[in-house]
RODO-2510 file (C-alpha; in nm, 4 decimals, decimal comma):
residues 493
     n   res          X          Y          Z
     1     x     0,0000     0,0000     0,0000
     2     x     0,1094     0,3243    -0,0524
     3     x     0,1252     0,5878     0,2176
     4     x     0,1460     0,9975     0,2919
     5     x     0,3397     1,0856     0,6077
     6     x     0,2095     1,4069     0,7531
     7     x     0,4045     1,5727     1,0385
     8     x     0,2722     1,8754     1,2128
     9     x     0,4041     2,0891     1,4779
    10     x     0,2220     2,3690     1,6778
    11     x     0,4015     2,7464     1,7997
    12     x     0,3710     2,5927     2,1825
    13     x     0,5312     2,2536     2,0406
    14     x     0,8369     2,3417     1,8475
    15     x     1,0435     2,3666     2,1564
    16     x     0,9540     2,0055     2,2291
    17     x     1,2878     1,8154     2,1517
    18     x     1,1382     1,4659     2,0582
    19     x     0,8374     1,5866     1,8984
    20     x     1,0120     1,8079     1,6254
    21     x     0,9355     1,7740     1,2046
    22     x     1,2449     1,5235     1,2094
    23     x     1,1516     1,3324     1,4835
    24     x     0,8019     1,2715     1,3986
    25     x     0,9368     1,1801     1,0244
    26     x     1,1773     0,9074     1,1158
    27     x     0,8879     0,7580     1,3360
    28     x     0,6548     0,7438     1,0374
    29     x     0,9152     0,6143     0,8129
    30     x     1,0764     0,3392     0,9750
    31     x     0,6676     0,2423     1,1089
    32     x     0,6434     0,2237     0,7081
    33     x     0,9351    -0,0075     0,6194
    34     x     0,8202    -0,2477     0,9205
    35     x     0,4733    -0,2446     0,7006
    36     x     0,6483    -0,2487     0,3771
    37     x     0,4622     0,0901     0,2722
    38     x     0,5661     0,2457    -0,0201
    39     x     0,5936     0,6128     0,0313
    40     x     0,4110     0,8248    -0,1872
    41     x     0,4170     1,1841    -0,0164
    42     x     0,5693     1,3449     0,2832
    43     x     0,4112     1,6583     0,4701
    44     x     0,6021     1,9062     0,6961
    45     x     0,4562     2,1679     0,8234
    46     x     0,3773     2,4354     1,1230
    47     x     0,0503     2,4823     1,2100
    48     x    -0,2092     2,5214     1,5389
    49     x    -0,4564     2,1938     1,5220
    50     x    -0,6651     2,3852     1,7411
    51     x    -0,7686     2,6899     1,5084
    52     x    -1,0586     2,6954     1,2494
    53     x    -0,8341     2,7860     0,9695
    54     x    -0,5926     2,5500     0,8594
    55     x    -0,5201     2,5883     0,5031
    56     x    -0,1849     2,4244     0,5070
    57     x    -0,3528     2,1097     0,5988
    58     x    -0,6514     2,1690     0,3824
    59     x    -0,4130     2,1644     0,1057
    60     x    -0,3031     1,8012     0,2404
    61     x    -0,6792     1,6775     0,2381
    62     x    -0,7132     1,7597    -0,1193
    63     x    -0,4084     1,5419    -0,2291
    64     x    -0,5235     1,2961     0,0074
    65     x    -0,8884     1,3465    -0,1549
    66     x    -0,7303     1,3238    -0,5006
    67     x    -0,5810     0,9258    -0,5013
    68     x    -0,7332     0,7026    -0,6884
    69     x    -0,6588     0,4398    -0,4634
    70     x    -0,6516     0,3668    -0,1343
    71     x    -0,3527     0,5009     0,0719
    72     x    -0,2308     0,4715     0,4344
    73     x    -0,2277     0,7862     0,5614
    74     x     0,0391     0,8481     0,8391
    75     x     0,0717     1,0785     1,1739
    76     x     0,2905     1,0411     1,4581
    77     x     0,0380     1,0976     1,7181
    78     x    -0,3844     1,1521     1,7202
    79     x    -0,2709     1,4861     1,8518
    80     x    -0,0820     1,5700     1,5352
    81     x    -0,3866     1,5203     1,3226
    82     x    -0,6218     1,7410     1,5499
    83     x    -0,7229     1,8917     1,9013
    84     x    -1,0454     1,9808     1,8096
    85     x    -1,3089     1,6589     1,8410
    86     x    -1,5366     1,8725     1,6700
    87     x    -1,3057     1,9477     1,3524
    88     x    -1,4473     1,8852     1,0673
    89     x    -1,1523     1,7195     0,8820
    90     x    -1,1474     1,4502     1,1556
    91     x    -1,4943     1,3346     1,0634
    92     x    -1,3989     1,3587     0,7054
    93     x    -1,1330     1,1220     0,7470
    94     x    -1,2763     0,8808     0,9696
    95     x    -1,5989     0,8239     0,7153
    96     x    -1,2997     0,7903     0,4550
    97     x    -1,1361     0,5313     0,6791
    98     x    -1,4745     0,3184     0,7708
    99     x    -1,5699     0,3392     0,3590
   100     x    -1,1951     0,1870     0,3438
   101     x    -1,1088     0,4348     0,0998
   102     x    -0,7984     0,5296     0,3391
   103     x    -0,6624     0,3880     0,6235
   104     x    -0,5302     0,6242     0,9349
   105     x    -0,2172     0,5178     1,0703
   106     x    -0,0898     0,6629     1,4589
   107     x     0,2185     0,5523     1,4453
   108     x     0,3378     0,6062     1,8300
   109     x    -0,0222     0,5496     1,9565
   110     x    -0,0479     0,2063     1,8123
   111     x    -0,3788     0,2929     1,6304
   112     x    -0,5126     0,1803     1,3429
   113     x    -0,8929     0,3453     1,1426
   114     x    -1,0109     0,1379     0,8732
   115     x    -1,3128    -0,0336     0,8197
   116     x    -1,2707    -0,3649     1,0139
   117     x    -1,2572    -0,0913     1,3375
   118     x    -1,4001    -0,2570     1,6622
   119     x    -1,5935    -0,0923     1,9087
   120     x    -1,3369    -0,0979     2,1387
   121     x    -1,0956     0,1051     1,8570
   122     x    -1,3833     0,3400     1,8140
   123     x    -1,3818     0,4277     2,1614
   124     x    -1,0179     0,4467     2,2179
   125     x    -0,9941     0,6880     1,9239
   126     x    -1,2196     0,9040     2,0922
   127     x    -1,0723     0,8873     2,3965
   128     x    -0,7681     1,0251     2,2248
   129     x    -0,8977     1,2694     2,0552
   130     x    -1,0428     1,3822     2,3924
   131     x    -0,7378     1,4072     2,5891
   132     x    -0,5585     1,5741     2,2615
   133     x    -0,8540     1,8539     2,3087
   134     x    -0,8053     1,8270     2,7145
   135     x    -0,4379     1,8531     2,6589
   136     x    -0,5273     2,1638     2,4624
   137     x    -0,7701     2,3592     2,7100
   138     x    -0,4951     2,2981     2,9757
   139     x    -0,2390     2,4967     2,8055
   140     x    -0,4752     2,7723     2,7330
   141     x    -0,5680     2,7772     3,0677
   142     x    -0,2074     2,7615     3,1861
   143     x    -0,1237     3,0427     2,9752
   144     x    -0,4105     3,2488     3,0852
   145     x    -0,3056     3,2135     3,4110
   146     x     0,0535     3,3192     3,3804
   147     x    -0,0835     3,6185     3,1810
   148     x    -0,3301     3,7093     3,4294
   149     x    -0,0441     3,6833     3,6892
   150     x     0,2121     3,9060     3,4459
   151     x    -0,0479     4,1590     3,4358
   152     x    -0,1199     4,1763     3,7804
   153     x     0,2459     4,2078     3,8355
   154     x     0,2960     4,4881     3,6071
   155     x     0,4777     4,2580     3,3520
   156     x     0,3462     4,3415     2,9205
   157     x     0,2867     3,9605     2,8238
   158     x     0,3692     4,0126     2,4611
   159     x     0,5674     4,2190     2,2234
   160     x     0,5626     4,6215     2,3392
   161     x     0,4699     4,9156     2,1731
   162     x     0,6891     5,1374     1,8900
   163     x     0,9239     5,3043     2,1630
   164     x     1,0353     5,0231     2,3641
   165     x     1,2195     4,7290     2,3032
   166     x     1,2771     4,3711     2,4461
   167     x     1,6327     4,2721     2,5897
   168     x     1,7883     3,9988     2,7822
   169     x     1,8552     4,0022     3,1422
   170     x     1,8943     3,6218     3,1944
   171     x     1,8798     3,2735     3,0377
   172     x     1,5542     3,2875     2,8697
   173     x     1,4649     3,5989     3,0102
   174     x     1,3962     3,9040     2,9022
   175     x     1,2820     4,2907     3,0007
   176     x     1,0836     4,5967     2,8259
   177     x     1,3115     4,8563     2,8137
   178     x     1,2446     5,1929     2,6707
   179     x     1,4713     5,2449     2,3212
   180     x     1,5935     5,5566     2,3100
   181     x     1,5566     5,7258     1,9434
   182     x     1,2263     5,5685     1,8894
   183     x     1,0748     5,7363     2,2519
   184     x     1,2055     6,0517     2,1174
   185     x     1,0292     6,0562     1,8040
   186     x     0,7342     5,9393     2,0463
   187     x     0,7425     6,1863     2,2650
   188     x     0,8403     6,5082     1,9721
   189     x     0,4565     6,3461     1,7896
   190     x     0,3050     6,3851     2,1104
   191     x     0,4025     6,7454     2,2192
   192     x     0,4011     6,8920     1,8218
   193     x     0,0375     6,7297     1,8736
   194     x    -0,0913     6,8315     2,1622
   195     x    -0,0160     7,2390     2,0403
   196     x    -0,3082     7,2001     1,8217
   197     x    -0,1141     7,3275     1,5438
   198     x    -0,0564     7,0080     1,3325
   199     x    -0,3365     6,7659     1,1551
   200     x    -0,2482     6,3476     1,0990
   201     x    -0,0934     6,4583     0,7742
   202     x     0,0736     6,7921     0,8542
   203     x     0,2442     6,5561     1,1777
   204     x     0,3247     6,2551     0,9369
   205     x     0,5227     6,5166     0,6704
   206     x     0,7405     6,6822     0,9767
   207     x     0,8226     6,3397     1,1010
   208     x     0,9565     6,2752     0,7384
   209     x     1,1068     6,6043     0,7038
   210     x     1,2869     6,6085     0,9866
   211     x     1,3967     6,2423     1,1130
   212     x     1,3025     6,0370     0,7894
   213     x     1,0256     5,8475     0,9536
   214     x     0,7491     5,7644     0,7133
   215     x     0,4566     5,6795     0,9111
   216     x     0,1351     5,6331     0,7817
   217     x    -0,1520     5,8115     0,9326
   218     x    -0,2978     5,4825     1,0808
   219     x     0,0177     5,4542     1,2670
   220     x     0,0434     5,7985     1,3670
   221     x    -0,3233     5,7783     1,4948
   222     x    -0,2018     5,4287     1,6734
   223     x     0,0920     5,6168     1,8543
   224     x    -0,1600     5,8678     1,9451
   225     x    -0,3883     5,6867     2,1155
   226     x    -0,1402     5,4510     2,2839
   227     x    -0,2002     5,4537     2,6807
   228     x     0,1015     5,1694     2,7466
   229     x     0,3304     5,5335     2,6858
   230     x     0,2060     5,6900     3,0418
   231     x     0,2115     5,4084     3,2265
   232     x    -0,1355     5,1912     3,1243
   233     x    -0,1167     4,8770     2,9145
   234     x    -0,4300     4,7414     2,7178
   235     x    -0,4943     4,3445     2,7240
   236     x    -0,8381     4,1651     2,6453
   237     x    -0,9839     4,4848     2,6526
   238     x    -0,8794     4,5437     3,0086
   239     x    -0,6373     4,8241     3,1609
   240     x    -0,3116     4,7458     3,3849
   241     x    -0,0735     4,9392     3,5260
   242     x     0,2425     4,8401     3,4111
   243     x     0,6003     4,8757     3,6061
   244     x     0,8025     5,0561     3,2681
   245     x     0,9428     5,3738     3,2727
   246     x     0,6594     5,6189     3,0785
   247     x     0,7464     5,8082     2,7811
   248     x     0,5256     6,0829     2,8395
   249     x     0,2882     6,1655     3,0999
   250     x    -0,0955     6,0901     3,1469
   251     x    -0,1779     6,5124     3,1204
   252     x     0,0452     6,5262     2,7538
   253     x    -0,1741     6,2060     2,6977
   254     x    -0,5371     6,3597     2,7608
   255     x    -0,4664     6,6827     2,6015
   256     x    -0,3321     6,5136     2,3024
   257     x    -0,7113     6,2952     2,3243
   258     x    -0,8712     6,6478     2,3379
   259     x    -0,6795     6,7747     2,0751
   260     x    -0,7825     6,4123     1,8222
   261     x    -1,1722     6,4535     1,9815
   262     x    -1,1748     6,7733     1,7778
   263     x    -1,1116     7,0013     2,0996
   264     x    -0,9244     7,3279     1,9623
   265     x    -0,8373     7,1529     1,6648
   266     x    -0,8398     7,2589     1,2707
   267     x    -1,1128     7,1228     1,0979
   268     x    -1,0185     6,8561     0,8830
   269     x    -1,1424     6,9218     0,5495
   270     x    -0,8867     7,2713     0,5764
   271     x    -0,6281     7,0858     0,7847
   272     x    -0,3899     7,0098     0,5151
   273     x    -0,4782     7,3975     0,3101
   274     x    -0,1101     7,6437     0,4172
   275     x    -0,2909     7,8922     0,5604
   276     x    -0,0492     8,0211     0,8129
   277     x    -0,3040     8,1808     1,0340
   278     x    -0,6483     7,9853     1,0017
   279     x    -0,8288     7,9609     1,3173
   280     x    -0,5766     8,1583     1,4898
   281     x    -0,7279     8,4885     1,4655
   282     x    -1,0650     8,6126     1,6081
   283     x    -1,2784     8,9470     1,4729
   284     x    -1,2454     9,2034     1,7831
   285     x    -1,6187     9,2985     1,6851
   286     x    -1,8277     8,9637     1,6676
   287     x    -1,5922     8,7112     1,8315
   288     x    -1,5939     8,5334     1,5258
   289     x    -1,3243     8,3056     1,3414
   290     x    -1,1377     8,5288     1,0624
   291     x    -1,1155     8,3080     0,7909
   292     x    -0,8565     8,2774     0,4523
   293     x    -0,9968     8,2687     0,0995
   294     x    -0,7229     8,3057    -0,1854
   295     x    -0,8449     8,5181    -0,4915
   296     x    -0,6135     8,5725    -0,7969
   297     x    -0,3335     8,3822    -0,6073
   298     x    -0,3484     8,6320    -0,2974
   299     x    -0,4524     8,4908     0,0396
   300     x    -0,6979     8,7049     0,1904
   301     x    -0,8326     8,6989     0,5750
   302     x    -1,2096     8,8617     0,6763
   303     x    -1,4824     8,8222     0,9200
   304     x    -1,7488     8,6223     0,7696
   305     x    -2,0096     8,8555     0,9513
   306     x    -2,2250     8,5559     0,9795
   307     x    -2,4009     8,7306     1,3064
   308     x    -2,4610     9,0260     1,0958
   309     x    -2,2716     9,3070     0,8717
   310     x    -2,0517     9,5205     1,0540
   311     x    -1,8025     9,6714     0,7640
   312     x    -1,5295     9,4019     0,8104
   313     x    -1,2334     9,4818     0,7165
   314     x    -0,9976     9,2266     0,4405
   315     x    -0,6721     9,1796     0,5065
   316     x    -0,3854     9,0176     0,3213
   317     x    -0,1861     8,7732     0,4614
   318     x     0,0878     8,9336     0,3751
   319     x     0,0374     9,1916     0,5710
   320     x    -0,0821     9,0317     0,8575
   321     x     0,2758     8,8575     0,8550
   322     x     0,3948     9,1884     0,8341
   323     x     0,2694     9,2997     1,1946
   324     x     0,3913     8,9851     1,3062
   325     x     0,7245     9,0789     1,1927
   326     x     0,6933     9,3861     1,4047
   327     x     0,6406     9,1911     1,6999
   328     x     0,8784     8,9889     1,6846
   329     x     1,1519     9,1828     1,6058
   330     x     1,0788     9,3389     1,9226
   331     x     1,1398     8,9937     2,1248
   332     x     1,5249     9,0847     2,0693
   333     x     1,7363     9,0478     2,3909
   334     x     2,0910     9,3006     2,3920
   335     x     2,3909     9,1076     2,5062
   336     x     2,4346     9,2294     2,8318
   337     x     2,1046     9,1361     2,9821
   338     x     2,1455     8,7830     2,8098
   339     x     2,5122     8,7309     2,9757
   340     x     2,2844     8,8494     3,3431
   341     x     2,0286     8,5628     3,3013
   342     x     2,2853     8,3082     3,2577
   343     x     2,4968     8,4557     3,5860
   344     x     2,1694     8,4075     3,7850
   345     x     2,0472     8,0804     3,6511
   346     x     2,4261     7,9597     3,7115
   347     x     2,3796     8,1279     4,1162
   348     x     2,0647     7,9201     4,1693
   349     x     2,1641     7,6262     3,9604
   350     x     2,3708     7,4652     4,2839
   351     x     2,0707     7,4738     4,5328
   352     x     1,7995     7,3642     4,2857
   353     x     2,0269     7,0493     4,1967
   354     x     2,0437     6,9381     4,5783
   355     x     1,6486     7,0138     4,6209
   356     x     1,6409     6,7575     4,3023
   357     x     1,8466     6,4722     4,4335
   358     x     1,6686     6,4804     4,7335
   359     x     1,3849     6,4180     4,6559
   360     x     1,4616     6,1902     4,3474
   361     x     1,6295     5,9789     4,6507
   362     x     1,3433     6,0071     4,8627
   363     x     1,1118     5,9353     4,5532
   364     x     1,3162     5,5746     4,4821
   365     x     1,3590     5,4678     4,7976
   366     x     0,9308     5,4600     4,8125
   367     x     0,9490     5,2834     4,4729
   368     x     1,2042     5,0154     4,5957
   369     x     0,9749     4,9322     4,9070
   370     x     0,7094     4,9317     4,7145
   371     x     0,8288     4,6253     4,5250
   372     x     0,9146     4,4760     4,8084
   373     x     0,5933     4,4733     4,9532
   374     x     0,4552     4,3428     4,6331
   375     x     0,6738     4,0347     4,6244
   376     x     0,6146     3,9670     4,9558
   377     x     0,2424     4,0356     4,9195
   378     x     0,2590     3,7074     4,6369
   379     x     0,4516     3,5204     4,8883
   380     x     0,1970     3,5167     5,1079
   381     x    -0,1004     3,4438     4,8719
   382     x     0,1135     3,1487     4,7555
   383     x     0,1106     3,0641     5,0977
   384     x    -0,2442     3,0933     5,2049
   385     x    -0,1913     3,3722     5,4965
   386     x    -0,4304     3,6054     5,2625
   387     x    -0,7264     3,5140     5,0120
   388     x    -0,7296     3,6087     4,6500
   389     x    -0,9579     3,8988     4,6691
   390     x    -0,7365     4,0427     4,9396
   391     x    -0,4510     3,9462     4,7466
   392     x    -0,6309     4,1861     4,4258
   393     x    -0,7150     4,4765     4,6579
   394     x    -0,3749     4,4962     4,8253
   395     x    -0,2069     4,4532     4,4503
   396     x    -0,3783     4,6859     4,3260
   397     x    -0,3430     4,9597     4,5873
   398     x     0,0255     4,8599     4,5966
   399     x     0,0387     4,9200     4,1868
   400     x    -0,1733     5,2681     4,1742
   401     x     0,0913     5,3432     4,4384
   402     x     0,3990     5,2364     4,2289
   403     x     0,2941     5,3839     3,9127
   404     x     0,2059     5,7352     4,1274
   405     x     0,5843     5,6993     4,2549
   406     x     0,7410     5,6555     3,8595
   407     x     0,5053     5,9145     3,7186
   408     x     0,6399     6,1606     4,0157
   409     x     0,9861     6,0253     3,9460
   410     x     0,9263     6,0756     3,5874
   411     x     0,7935     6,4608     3,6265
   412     x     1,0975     6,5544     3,8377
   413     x     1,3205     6,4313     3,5674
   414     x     1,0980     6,6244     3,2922
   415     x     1,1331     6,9480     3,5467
   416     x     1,4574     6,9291     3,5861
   417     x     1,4941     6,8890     3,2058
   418     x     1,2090     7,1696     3,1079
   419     x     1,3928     7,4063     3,3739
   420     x     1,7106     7,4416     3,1681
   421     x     1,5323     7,3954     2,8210
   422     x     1,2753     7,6128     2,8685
   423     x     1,5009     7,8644     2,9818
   424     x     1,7412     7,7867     2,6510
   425     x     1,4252     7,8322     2,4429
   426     x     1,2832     8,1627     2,5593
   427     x     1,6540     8,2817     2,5513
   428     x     1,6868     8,1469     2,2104
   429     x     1,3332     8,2747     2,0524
   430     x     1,3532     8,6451     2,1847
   431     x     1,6954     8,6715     2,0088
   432     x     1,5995     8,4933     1,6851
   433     x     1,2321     8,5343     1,6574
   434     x     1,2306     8,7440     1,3706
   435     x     1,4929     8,4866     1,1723
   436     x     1,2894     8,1952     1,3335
   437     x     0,9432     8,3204     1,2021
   438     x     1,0637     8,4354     0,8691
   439     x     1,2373     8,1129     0,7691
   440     x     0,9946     7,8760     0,9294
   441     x     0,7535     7,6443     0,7363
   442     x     0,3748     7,7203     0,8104
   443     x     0,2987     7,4895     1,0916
   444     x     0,6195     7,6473     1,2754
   445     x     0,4921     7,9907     1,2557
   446     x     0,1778     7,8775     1,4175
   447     x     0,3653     7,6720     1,7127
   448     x     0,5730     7,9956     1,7561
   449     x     0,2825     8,2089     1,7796
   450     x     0,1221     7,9977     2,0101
   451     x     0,4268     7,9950     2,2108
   452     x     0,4541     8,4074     2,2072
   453     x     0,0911     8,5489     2,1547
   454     x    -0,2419     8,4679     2,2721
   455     x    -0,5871     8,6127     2,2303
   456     x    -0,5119     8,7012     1,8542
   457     x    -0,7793     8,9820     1,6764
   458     x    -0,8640     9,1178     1,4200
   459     x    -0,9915     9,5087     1,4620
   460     x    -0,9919     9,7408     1,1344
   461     x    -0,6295     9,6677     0,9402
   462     x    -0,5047     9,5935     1,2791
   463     x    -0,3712     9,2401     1,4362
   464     x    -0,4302     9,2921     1,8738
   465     x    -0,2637     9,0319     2,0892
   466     x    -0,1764     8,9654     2,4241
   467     x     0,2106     8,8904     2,5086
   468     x     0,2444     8,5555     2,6802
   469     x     0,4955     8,5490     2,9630
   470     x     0,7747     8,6111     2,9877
   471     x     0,7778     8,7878     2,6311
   472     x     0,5286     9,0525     2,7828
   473     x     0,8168     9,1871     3,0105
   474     x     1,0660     9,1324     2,6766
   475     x     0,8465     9,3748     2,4913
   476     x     0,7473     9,6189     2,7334
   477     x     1,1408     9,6575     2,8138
   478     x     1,2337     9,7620     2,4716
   479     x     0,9122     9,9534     2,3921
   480     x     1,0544    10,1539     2,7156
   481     x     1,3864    10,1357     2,6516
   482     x     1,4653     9,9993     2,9851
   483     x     1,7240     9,7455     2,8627
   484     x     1,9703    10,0807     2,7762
   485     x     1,8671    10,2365     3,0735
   486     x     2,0015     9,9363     3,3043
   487     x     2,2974     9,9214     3,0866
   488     x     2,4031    10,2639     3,1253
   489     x     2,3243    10,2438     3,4871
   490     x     2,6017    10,0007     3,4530
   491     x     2,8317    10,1930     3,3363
   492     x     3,1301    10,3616     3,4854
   493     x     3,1059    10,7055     3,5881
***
């Protein structure tokens, strides 16, 4: 007779050292020179039994289908064929084997389908076939289990999230670690995000632009919504704390979710349209938006008088850059009062750093005894000194605790960071604002004027603002001249 050797191995299986591809070949083959079986086809391949689609094995049936005459057809184990007793390709084989149009051959079970089947063999073949499926359920449970556990412990189950990265700590061990050029590019989407001043595809172009990543919009809009990045991971539909060091924090993460709900945002029919100043600009008569509308390849902006006509002015946008300009030129620090700032910040810089440390030590010595508490709070449900539901509440008080500690820990790090940059950018903008704002692509102008200006309007031929700190003071100063005043109070009689 001739015969088809089929060897399968599942994802959970492959590890299994006797029950490889090889292994389970060999069997079959030296089974089919005891039987003198002349071998017709052999079958490798990797595959769950326990899923409803299997089309490398439907492919198998068909040639098996296709014979013209009767064949022994070969598996290692009843396992290997299926751990389903409810598969449908079981029961297609089976009827096959009774019509004794095949014959199913278990090589290391010792069982034999054909039509001169007992009823003994029919009920050991469905024992089998049971215990394959029990076998089955076990290891999902098993695996459940240990996930459940992982979760509760703070521990991601499963590959993380653009911005991290697996490494190895141990023999067959590993830990999510954050990688270091991808969290950056994180964390730049989220803050160029959450300033309202960039749509999907406006965000996806500056990415490209700027570090060559070319993400699509899905993926953008995947990193956006992403909670494992502030400290929350996502499994079965269900929310966990987790122990890794955030990206960003949970109020960059809900203003970034206002922003994508349509909170302050452009609209997005007109959110890819370069219209430096759309939206940004009120009428100082009606309160409402001043809007763009190009005509003969000049951008105009006017009130739409929508609540009724009240001689509204249009303005180019030319020249609305133009007072712009004007403002911004004005941001300009002289040398002098530039070199002061730095001798202060350098006078304070001493005491603020051991304020930091402090508290960064007090902050990680919580964290460390926090852990402790939860290993020894597992120890003792392992034990039995304290039920599972006690076990939950005390976990979970333990975790809102630790993650509290590491977003703290991660906000001193960001203020400690934000005290020197912030004070670099404000330093850097009022002496280059003009250069910055005349060279900078349309979404930068609006992040800059965001940064600067606030409560933008629109009254006559005239752009009214409000200065945002500290660039109020900046302004006033040189409007008043008080910058040469200071200087030549300086100055030796």
């Amino acid at each position: 007779m001739k015969s088809i050797y089929i060897a399968r191995v599942s994802t959970e299986e492959q590890k299994e050292a006797n029950n490889s591809l090889p292994a389970q070949m060999a069997r079959m083959k030296k089974y089919g020179q005891n039987k003198e079986f002349e071998m017709l086809k052999e079958f490798s391949f990797d595959e769950s039994a326990y899923k409803t689609q299997r089309s490398d094995f439907d492919n198998i049936l068909d040639y098996v289908i296709e014979q013209k005459e009767k064949v022994a057809v070969c598996f290692d184990k009843v396992d290997r064929l299926s751990r389903n007793v409810f598969d449908k390709r079981v029961s297609l084989l089976y009827d096959k084997a009774l019509k004794d149009e095949i014959e199913l051959h278990f090589v290391s079970d010792g069982q034999v389908i054909n039509s001169q089947l007992s009823a003994v063999e029919k009920f050991n073949f469905s024992i089998s076939l049971g215990l394959a499926k029990y076998y089955s359920d076990a290891i999902s449970d098993n695996v459940k289990r240990a996930q459940e556990q992982m979760l509760r412990m703070g521990t991601y189950p499963s590959r993380p999230s653009y911005g991290y990265k697996r490494v190895p700590i141990a023999k067959d061990k590993t830990e999510i670690v954050i990688e270091d050029f991808q969290s950056k590019i994180v964390k730049q989407a989220y803050e160029l995000y959450a300033t309202g001043a960039y749509s999907m595809m406006t965000l996806r172009e500056k990415l490209d632009r700027d570090y060559g990543i070319k993400w699509s919009q899905g993926f953008i809009d995947k990193i956006l919504k992403d909670t494992f990045y502030y400290g929350m991971m996502k499994w079965n539909g269900k929310y966990y704390h987790h122990k890794y060091q955030p990206i960003i924090t949970q109020e960059l993460f809900d203003q970034v979710q206002r922003i994508k709900a349509g909170y302050n945002k452009i609209p997005h029919k007109f959110a890819g349209k370069p219209y430096a100043y759309r939206g940004l600009i009120k009428c100082a008569t009606c309160g409402l938006a001043v809007t763009p509308e190009k005509h003969k390849g000049i951008v105009y902006y006017h009130c739409t008088q929508y609540n009724g006509k009240h001689s509204a002015e249009w303005l180019t946008e030319a020249s609305i850059t133009e007072q712009f300009e004007n403002v911004f030129k004005r941001l300009q620090l002289p040398e002098h009062v530039v070199r002061q700032v730095v001798d202060n910040l350098n006078s304070v810089h001493q005491g603020k750093m051991d304020l930091h440390n402090e508290q960064y030590k007090k902050l990680t010595k919580e964290q460390q005894e926090t852990s402790t508490m939860m290993d020894n709070l597992y120890l003792d449900r392992l034990k039995g000194r304290i039920t599972e539901d006690q076990y939950d509440k005390f976990f979970q008080d333990l975790s809102d605790k630790k993650v509290e500690i590491g977003s703290r820990l991660a906000l001193l790090s960001d203020a400690e960071d934000n005290y020197f940059i912030t004070t670099k950018y404000i330093l850097d903008i009022a002496n280059r604002a003009y250069d910055l704002f005349m060279s900078s692509e349309v979404e930068e102008k609006r992040q800059l004027l965001k940064f600067v200006l606030s409560n933008l309007t629109l009254e006559g031929r005239t752009v009214r603002y409000d200065a945002l700190k500290p660039f109020d003071e900046i302004i006033n100063c040189n409007d008043r001249q008080l910058w040469l005043r200071d200087q030549d109070s300086n100055l030796e009689p």
